[in-house]
LOGU-329881 format. One record per atom (N, C-alpha, C): residue number from 1; residue in one letter; atom name; x, y, z. Coordinates in steps of 0.05 Angstrom, whole numbers, m for minus. Layout:
# LOGU-329881
seq_type_atom_x_y_z
NUM_A_CA_X_Y_Z
...
# end
This chain:
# LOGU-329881
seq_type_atom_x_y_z
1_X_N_511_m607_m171
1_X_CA_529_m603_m193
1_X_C_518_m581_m211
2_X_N_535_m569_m216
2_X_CA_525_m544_m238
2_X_C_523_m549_m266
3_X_N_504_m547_m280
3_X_CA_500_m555_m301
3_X_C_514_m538_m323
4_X_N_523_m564_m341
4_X_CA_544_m552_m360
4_X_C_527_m536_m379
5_X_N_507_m526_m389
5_X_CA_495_m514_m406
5_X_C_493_m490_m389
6_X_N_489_m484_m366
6_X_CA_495_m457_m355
6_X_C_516_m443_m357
7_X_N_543_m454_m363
7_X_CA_575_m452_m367
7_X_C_568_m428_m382
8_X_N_596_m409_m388
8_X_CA_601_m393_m417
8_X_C_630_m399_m418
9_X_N_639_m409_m435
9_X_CA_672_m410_m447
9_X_C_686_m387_m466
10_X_N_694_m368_m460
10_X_CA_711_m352_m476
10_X_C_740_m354_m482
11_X_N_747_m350_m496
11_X_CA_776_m349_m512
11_X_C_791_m327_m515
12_X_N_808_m317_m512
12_X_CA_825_m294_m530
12_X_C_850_m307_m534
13_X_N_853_m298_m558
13_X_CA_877_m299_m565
13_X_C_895_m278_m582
14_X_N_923_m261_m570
14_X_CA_938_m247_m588
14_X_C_964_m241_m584
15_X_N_972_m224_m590
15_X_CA_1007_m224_m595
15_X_C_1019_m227_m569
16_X_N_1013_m229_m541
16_X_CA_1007_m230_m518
16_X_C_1017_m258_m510
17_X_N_991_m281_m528
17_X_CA_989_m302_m514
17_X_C_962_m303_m513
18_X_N_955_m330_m489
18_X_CA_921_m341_m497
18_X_C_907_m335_m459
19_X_N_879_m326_m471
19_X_CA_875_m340_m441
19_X_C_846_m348_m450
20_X_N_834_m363_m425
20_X_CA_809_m392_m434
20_X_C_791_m375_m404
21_X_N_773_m372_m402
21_X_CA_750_m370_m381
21_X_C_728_m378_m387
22_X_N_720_m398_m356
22_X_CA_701_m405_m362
22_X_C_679_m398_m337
23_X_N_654_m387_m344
23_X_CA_644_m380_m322
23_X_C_617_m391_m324
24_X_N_618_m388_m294
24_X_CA_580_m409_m288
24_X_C_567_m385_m260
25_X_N_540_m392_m262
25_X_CA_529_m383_m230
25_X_C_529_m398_m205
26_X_N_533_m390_m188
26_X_CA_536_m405_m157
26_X_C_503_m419_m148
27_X_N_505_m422_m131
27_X_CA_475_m443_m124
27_X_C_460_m412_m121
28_X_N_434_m419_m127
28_X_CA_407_m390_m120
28_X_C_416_m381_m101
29_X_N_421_m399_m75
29_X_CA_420_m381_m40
29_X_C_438_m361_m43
30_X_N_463_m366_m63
30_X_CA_475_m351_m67
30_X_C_485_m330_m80
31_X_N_463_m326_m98
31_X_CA_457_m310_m121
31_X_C_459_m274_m109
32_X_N_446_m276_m85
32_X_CA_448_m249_m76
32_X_C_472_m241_m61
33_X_N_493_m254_m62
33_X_CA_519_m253_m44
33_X_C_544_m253_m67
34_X_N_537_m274_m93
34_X_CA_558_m279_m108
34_X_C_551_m273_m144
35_X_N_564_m257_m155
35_X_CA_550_m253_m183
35_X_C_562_m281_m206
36_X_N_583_m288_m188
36_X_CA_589_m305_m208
36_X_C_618_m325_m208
37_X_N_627_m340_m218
37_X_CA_649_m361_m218
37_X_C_658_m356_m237
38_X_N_693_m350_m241
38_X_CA_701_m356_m262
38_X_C_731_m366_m263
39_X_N_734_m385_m271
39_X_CA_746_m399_m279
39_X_C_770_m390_m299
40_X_N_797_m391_m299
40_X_CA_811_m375_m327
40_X_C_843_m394_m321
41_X_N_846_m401_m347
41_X_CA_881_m405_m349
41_X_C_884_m393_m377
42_X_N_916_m375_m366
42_X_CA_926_m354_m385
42_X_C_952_m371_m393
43_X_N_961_m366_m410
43_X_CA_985_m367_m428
43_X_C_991_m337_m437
44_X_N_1023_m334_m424
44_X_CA_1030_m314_m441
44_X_C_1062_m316_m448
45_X_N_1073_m306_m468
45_X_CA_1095_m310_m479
45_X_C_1120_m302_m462
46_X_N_1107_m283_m443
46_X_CA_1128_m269_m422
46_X_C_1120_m258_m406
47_X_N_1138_m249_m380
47_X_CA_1109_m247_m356
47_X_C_1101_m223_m361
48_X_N_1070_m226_m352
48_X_CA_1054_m200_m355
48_X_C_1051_m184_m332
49_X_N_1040_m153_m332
49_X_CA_1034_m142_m314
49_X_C_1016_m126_m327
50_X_N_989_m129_m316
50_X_CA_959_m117_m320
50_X_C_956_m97_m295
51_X_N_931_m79_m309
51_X_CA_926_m66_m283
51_X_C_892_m70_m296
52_X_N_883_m67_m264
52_X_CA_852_m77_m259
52_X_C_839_m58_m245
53_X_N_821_m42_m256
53_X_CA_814_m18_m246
53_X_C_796_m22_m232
54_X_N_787_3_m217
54_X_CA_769_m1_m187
54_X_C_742_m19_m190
55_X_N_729_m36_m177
55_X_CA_704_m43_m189
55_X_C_682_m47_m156
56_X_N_661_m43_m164
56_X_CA_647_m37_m126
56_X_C_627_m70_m125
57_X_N_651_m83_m133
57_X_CA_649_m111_m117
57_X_C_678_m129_m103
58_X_N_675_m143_m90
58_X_CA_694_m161_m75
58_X_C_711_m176_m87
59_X_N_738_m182_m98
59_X_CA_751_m204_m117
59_X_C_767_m216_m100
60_X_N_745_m253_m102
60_X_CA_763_m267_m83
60_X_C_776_m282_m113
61_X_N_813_m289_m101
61_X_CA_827_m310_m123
61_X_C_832_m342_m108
62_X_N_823_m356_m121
62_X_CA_830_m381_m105
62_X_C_852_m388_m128
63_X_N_877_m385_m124
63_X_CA_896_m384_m147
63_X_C_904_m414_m151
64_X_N_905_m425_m162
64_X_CA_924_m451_m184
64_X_C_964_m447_m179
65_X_N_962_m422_m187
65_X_CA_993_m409_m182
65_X_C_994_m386_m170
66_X_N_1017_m371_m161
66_X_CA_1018_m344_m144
66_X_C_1020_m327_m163
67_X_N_1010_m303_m161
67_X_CA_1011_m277_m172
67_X_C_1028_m255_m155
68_X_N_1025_m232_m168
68_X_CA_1037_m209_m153
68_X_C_1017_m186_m152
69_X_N_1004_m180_m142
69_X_CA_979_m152_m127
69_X_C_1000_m132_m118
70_X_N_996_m116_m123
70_X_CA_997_m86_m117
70_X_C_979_m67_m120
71_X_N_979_m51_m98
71_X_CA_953_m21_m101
71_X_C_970_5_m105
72_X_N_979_12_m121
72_X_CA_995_46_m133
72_X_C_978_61_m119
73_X_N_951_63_m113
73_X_CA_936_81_m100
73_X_C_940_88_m72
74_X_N_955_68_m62
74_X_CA_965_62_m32
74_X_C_985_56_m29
75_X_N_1003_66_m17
75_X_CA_1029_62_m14
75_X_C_1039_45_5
76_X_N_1019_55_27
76_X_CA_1024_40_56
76_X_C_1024_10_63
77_X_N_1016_2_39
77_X_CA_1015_m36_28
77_X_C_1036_m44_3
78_X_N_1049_m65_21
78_X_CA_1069_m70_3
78_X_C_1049_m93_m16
79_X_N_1069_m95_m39
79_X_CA_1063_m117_m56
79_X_C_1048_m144_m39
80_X_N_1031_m158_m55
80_X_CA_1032_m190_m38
80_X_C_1035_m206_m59
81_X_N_1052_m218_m56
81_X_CA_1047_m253_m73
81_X_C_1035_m270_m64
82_X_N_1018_m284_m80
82_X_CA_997_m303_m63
82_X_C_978_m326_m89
83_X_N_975_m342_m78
83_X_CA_965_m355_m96
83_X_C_932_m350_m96
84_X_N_924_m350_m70
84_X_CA_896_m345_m59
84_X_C_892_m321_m49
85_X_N_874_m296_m49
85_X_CA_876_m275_m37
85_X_C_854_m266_m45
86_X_N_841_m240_m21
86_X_CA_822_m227_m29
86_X_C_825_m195_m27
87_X_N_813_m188_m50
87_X_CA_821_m154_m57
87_X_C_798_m142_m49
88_X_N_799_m125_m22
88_X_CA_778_m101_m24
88_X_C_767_m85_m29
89_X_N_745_m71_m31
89_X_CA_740_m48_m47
89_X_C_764_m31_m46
90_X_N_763_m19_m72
90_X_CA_797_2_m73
90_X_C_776_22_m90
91_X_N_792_47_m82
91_X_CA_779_80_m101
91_X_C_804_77_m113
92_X_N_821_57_m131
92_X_CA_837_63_m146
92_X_C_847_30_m160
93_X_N_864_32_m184
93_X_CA_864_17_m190
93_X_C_885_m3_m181
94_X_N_891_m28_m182
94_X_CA_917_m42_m178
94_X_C_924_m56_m198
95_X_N_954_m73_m189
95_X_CA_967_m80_m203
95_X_C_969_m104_m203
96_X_N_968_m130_m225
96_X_CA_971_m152_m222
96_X_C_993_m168_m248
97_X_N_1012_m179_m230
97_X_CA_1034_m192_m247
97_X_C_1040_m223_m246
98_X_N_1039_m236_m269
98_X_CA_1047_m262_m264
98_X_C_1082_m275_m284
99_X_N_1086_m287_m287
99_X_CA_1109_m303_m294
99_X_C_1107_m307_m327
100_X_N_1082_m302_m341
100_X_CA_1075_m332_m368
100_X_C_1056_m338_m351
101_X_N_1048_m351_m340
101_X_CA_1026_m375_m340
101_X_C_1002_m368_m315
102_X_N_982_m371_m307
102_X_CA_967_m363_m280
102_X_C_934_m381_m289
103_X_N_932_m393_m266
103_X_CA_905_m414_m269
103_X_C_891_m410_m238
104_X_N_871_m420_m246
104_X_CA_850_m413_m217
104_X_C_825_m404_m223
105_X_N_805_m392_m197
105_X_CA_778_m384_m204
105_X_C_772_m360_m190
106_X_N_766_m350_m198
106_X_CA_760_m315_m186
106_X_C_724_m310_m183
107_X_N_724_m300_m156
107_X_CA_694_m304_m146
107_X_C_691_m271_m146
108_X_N_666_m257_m154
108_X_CA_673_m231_m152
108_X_C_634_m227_m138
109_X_N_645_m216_m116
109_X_CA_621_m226_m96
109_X_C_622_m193_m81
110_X_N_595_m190_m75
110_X_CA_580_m159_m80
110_X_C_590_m164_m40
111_X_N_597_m131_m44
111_X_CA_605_m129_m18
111_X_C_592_m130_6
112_X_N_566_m132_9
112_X_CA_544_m135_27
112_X_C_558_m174_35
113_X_N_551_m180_13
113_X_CA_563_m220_11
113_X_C_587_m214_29
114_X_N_604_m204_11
114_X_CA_631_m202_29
114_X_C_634_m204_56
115_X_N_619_m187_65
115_X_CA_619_m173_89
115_X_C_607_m206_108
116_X_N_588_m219_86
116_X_CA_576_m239_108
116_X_C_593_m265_102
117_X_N_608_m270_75
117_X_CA_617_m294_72
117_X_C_651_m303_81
118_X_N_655_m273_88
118_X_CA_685_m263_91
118_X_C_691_m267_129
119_X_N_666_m257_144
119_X_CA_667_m262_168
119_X_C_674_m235_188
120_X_N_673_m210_170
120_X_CA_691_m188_185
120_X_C_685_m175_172
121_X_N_691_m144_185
121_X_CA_679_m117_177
121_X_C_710_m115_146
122_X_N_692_m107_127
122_X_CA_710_m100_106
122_X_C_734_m72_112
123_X_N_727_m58_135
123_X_CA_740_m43_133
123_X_C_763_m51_138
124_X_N_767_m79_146
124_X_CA_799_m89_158
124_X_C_815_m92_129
125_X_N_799_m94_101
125_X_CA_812_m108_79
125_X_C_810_m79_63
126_X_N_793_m61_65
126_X_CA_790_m37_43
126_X_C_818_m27_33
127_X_N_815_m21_4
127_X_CA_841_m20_m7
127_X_C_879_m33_m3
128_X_N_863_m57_2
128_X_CA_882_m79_12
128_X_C_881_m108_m5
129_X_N_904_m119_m6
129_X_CA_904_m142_m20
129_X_C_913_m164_8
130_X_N_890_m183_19
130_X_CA_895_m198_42
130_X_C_894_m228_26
131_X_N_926_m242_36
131_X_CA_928_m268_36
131_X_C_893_m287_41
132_X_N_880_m305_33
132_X_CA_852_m328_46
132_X_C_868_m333_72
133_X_N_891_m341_69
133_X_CA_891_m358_99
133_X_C_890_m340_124
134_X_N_897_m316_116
134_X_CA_897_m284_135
134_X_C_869_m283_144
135_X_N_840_m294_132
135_X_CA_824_m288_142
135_X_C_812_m313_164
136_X_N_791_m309_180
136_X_CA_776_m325_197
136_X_C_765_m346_185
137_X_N_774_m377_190
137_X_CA_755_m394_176
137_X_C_768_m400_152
138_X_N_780_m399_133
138_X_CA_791_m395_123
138_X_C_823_m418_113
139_X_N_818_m440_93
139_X_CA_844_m455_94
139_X_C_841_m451_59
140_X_N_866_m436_54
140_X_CA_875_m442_26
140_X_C_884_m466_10
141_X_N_905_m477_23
141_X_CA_914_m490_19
141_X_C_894_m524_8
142_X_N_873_m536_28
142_X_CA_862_m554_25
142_X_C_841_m549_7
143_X_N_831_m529_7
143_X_CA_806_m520_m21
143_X_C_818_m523_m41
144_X_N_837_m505_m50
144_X_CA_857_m512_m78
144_X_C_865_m539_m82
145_X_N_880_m554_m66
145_X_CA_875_m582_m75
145_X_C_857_m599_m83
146_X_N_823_m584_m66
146_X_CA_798_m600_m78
146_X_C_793_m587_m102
147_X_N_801_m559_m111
147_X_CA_796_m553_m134
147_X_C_805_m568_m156
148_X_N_837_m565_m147
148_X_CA_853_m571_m164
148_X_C_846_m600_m178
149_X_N_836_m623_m158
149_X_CA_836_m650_m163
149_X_C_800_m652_m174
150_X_N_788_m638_m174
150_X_CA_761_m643_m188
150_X_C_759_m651_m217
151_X_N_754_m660_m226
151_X_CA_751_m670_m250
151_X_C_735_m653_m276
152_X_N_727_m630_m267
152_X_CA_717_m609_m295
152_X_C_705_m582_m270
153_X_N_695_m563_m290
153_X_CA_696_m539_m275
153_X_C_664_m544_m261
154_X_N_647_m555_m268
154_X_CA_619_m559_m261
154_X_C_618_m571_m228
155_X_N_645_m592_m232
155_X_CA_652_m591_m203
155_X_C_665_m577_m185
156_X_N_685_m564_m201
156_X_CA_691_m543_m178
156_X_C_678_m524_m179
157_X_N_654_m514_m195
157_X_CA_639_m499_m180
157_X_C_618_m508_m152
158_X_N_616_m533_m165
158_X_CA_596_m544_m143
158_X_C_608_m545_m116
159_X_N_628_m550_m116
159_X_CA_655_m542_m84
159_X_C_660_m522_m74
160_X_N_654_m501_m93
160_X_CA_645_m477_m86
160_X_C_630_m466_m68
161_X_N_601_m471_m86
161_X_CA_576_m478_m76
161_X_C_578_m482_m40
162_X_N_584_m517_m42
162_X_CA_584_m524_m18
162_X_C_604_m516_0
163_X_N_631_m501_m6
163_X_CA_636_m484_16
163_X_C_634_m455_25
164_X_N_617_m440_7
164_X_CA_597_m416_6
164_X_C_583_m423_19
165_X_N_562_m433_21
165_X_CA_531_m442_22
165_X_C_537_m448_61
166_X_N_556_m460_71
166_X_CA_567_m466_97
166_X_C_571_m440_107
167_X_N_590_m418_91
167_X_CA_599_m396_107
167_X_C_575_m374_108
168_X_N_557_m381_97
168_X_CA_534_m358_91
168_X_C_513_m365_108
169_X_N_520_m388_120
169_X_CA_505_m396_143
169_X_C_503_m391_171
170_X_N_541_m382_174
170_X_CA_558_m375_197
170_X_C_558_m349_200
171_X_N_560_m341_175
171_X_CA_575_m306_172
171_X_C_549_m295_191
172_X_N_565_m260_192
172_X_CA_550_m243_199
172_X_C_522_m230_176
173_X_N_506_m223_189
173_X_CA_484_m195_169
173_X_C_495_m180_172
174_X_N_490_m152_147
174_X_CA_502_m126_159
174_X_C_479_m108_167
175_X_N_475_m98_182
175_X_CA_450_m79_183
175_X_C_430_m69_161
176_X_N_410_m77_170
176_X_CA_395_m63_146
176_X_C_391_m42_136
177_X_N_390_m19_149
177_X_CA_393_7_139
177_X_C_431_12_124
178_X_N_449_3_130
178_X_CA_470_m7_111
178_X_C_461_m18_85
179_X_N_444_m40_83
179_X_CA_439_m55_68
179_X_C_411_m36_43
180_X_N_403_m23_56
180_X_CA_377_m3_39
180_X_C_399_19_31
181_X_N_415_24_45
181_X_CA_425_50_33
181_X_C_452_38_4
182_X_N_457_14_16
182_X_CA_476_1_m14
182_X_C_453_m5_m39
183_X_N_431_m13_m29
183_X_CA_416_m11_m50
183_X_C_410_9_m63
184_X_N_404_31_m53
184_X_CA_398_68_m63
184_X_C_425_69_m84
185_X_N_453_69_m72
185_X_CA_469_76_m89
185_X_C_472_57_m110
186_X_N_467_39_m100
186_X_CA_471_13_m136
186_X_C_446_17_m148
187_X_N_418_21_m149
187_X_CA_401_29_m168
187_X_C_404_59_m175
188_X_N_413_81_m172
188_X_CA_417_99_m177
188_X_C_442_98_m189
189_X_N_468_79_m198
189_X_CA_493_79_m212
189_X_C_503_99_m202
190_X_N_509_108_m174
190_X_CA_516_125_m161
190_X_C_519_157_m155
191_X_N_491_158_m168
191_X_CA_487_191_m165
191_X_C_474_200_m133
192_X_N_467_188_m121
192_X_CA_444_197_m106
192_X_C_467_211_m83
193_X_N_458_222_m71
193_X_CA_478_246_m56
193_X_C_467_223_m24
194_X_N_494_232_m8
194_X_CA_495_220_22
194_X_C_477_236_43
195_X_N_470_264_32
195_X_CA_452_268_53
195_X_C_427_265_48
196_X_N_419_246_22
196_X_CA_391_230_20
196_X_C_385_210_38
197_X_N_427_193_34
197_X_CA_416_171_50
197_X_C_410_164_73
198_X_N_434_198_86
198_X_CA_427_190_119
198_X_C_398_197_119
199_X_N_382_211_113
199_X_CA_350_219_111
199_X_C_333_197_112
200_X_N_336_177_92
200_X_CA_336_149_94
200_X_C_329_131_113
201_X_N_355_133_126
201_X_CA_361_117_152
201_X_C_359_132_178
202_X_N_350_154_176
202_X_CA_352_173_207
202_X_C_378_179_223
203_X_N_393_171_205
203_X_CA_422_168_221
203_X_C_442_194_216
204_X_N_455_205_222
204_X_CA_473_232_226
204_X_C_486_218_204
205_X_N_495_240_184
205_X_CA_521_231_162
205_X_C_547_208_174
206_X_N_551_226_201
206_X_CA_583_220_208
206_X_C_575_197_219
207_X_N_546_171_224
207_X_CA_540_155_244
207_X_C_534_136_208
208_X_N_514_147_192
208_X_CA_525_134_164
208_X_C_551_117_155
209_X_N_570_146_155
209_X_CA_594_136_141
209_X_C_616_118_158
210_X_N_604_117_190
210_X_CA_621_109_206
210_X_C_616_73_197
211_X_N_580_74_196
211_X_CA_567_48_184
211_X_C_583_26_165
212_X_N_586_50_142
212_X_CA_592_43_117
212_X_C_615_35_126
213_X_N_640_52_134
213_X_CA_666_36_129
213_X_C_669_20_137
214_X_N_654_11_170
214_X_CA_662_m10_174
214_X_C_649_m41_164
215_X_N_624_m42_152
215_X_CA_612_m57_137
215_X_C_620_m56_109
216_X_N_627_m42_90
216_X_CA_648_m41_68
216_X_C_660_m35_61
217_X_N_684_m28_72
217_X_CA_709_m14_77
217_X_C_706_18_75
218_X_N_684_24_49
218_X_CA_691_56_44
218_X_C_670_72_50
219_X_N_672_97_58
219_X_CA_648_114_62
219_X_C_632_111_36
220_X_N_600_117_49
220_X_CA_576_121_25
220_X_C_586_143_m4
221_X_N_603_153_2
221_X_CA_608_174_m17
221_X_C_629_171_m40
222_X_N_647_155_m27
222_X_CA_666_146_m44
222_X_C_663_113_m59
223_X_N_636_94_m45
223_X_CA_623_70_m53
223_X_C_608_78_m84
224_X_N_592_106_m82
224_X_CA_580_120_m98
224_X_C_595_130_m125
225_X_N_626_139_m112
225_X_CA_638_152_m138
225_X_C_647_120_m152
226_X_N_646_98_m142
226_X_CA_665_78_m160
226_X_C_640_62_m168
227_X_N_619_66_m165
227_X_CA_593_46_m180
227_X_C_581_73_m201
228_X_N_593_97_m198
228_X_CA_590_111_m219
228_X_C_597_107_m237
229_X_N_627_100_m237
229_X_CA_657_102_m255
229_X_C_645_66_m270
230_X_N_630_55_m248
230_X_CA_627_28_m261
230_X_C_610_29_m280
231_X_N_580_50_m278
231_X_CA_563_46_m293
231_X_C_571_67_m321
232_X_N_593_85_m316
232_X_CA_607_96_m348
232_X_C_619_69_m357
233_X_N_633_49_m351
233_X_CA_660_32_m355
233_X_C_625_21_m368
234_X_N_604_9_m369
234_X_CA_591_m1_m386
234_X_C_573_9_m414
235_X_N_570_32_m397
235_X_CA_567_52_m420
235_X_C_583_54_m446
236_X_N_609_48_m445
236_X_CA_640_47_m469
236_X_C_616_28_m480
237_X_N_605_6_m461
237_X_CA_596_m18_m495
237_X_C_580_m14_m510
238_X_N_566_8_m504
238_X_CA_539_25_m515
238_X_C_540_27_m546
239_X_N_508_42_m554
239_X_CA_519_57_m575
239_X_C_539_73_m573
240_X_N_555_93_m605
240_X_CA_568_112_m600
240_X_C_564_130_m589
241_X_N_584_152_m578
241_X_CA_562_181_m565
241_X_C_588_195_m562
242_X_N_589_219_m557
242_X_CA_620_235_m552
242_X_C_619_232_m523
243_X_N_638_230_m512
243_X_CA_658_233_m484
243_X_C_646_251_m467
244_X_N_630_280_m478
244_X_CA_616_293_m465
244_X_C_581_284_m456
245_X_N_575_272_m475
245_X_CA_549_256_m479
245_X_C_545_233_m459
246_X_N_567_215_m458
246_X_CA_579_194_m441
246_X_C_579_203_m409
247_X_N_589_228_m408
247_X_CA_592_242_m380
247_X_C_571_247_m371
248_X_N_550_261_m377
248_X_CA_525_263_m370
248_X_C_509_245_m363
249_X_N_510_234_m387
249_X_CA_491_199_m386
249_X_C_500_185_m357
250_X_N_524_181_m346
250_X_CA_536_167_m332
250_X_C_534_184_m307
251_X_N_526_220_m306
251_X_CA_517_227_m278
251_X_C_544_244_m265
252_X_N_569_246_m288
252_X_CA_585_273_m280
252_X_C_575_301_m288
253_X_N_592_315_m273
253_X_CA_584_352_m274
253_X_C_589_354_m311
254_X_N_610_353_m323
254_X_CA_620_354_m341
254_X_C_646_339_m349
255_X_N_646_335_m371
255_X_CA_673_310_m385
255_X_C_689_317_m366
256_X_N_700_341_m360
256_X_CA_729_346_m346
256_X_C_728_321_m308
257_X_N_701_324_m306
257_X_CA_699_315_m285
257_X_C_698_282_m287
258_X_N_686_280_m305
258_X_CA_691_247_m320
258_X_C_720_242_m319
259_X_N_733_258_m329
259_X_CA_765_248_m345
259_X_C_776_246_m314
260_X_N_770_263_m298
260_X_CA_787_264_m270
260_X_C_780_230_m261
261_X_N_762_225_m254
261_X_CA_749_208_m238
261_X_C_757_179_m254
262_X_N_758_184_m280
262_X_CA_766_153_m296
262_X_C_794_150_m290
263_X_N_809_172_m288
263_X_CA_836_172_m286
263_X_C_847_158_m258
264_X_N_836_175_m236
264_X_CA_832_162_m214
264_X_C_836_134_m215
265_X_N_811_120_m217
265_X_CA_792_103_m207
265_X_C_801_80_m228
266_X_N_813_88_m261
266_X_CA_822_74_m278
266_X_C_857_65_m282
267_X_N_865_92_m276
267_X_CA_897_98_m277
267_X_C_907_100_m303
268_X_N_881_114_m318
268_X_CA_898_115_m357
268_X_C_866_129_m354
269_X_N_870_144_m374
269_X_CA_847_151_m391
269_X_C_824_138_m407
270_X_N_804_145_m409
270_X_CA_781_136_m424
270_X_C_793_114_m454
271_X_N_801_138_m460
271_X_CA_809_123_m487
271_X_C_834_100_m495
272_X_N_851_108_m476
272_X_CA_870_87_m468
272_X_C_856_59_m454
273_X_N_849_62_m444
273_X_CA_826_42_m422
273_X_C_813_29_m454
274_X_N_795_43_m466
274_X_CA_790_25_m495
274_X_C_803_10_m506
275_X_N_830_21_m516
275_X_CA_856_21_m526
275_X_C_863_m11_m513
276_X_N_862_m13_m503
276_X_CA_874_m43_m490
276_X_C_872_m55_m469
277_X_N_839_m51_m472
277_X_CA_829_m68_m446
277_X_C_819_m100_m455
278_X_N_819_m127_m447
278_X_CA_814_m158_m449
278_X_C_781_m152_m460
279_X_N_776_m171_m479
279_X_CA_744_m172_m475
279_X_C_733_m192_m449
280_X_N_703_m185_m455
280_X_CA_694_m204_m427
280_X_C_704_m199_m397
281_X_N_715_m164_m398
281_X_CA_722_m162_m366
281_X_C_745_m174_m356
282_X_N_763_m179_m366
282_X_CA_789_m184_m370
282_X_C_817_m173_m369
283_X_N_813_m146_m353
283_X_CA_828_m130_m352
283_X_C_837_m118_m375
284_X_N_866_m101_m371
284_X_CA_874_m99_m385
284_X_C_903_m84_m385
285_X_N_926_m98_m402
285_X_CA_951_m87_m397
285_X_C_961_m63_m387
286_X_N_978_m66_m370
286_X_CA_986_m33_m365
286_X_C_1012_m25_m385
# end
């Protein structure tokens, strides 16, 4: 059971409507696969539609109620409604709409995890929004009922737990030189250039990137530009600094190249993105 003093409970509330999250950590074994549990029921006065910008981890929804996912960055994927679903790495942002009301727990689990708790090369899900029951192993339907019927969130994390902790046992590894070279780009917040990493690994660029997509959906280069865009998106909580100062710090050529890349990767600007984004990682309205 997960102990309730490990919990964090947040609140917002505004002209919007309310939403409640509550988040805990998964068991240790799983600490290197899963950053975290969280837990959320929204109230809103009328249905919403958020957009959730790129982020270079895995978002599984074990939904309470169905939503609506969309990727604007991709066309070639229609909408999905789904109560349960998992979103793959995307170089762009998507769209998420509900009715008023949306309950459930959102696992946001580092794509190396993915790759092993998911059962399959990410490239099958990259910039895709896939139904749970779509994947291997896989029953939506009867987890949500054990969610649903648990008696506080300490237990359904603990159900969690124990059906994580099972698939992480089954899943695949991904190669290690995959696995050293995702580490290079996440300690470096994505500056380090791809012909370091094939250097790295002894491997030809085009035998790299072939690596990469199919172990997490996206080439080393474009994994790099969205753990960039991630480590500016924390930078906003910083001290103050100008937009040009911000750019540097964060590892663009210059602001102009910042503004492109947030735009991208955010679908609104820097300052808009301020402008009305959720606290606590909570998206934010489109």
């Amino acid at each position: 059971m997960v102990p309730t003093d490990t919990l964090h409970v947040t609140r917002h509330t505004s002209a919007l409507g309310s939403m409640e999250t509550v988040s805990g950590p998964p068991h240790p074994a799983l600490a290197p696969l899963v950053d975290t549990y969280v837990g959320y029921t929204e109230h809103t006065l009328a249905p919403l539609r958020r957009r959730e910008v790129a982020t270079g981890s895995i978002t599984i929804i074990i939904g309470f109620t169905p939503i609506r996912v969309c990727s604007p960055h991709d066309a070639r994927y229609a909408p999905v409604t789904a109560g349960s679903f998992v979103a793959g790495l995307h170089d762009g942002p998507a769209i998420v709409e509900h009715q008023g009301f949306q309950a459930g727990i959102q696992l946001d689990v580092t794509p190396l995890g993915a790759y092993t708790l998911l059962g399959l090369p990410l490239s099958e899900i990259a910039d895709r929004v896939v139904h749970l029951d779509d994947l291997p192993g896989w029953a939506a339907g009867p987890l949500v009922d054990r969610l649903e019927s648990a008696p506080d969130w300490p237990a359904r994390f603990a159900c969690l737990d124990e059906v994580l902790l099972r698939r992480r046992e089954q899943g695949p590894e991904p190669l290690p030189e995959v696995v050293h070279c995702w580490d290079l780009i996440a300690a470096s917040a994505g500056r380090i250039e791809v012909t370091a990493l094939a250097r790295e690994t002894g491997w030809s660029r085009r035998h790299l990137g072939a690596r990469f997509r199919e172990t997490l959906g996206l080439p080393p280069k474009t994994v790099a530009r969205v753990l960039r865009f991630q480590h500016a998106i924390t930078l906003l909580d910083g001290p103050p600094r100008s937009w040009a100062q911000l750019a540097a710090e964060a590892g663009y050529y210059d602001q102009a190249h910042f503004n492109r890349d947030f735009k991208a990767l955010a679908g609104c600007t820097p300052r808009a993105y301020l402008g009305t984004r959720l606290p606590a990682g909570g998206g934010f309205t489109a």
